[in-house]
C-alpha positions in Angstrom: 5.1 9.4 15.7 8.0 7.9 17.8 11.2 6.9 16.7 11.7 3.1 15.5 14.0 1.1 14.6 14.4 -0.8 10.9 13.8 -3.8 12.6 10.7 -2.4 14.4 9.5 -1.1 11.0 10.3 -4.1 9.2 8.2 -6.2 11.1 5.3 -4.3 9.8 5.6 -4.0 6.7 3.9 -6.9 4.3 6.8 -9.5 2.9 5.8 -9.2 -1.0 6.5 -5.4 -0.3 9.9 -5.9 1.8 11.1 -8.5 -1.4 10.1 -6.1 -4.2 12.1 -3.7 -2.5 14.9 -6.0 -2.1 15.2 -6.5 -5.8 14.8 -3.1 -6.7 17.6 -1.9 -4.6 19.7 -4.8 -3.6 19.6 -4.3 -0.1 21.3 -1.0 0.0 20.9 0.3 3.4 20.9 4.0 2.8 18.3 3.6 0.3 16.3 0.6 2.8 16.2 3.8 5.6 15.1 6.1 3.4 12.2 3.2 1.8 11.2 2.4 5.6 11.1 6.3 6.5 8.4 6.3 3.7 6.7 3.6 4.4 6.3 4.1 8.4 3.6 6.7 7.4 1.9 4.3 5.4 1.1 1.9 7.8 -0.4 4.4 10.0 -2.9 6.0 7.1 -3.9 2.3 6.4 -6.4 2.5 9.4 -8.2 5.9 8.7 -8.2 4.4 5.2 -10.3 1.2 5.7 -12.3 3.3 8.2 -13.4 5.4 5.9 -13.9 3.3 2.9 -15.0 -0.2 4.8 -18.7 0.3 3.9 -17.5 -0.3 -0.3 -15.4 -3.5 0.7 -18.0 -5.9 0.1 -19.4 -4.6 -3.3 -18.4 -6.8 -6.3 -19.3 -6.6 -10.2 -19.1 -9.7 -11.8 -19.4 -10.8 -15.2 -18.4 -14.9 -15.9 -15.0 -15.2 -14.6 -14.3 -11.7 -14.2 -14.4 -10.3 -11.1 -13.9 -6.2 -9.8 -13.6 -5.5 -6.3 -12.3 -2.5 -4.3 -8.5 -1.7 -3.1 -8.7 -2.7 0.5 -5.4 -1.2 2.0 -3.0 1.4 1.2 -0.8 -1.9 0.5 -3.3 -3.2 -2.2 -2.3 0.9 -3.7 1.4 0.2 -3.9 1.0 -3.5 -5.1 -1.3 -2.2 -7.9 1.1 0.3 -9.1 3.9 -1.5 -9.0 2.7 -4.2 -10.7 0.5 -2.2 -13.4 3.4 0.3 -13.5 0.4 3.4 -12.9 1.0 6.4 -10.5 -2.5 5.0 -7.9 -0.6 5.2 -4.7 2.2 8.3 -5.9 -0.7 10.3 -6.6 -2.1 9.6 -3.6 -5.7 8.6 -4.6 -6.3 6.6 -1.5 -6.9 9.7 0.2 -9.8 11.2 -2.3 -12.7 11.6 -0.4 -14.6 11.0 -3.9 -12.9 8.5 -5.4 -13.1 4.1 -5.3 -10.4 2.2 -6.9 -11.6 -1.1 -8.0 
């Protein structure tokens, strides 16, 4: 992978993700370089990730106003965990070859 800049990375990284991890760490740069050095790699597995799992994206179960559908991206992994407070993207289950997360 080349070498980019925070600016370069920061471009491509989704804005509720870049403000989440403003609050968390207050704009610390250290800890921004080292959140942007992890993240770089996830932008890249995003596209093997809907290549392989694109043929679930349109399945839906419904019942009345409930509605289940699958994780789409890698970001949808780190939005679900942060916000459910659960271990989906850490443990890395985006890359089970068995596995769909709805």
């Amino acid at each position: 992978m080349s070498q980019q800049t925070l600016f370069e990375v920061e471009k491509q990284i989704p804005q509720w993700l870049a403000d989440y991890f403003e609050l968390a760490n207050a704009g610390n740069y250290r800890y921004k370089q080292e959140f942007y050095d992890h993240i770089k790699p996830v932008i890249l597995k995003n596209k093997a990730y809907r290549k392989e799992k694109r043929k679930y994206f349109d399945l839906c179960l419904a019942s009345g106003d409930i509605k289940v559908i699958p994780l789409k991206t890698i970001e949808d992994y780190i939005q679900e965990g942060a916000a459910l407070k659960h271990c989906l993207y850490t443990n890395e289950y985006y890359k089970k070859k068995n596995s769909l997360i709805l």
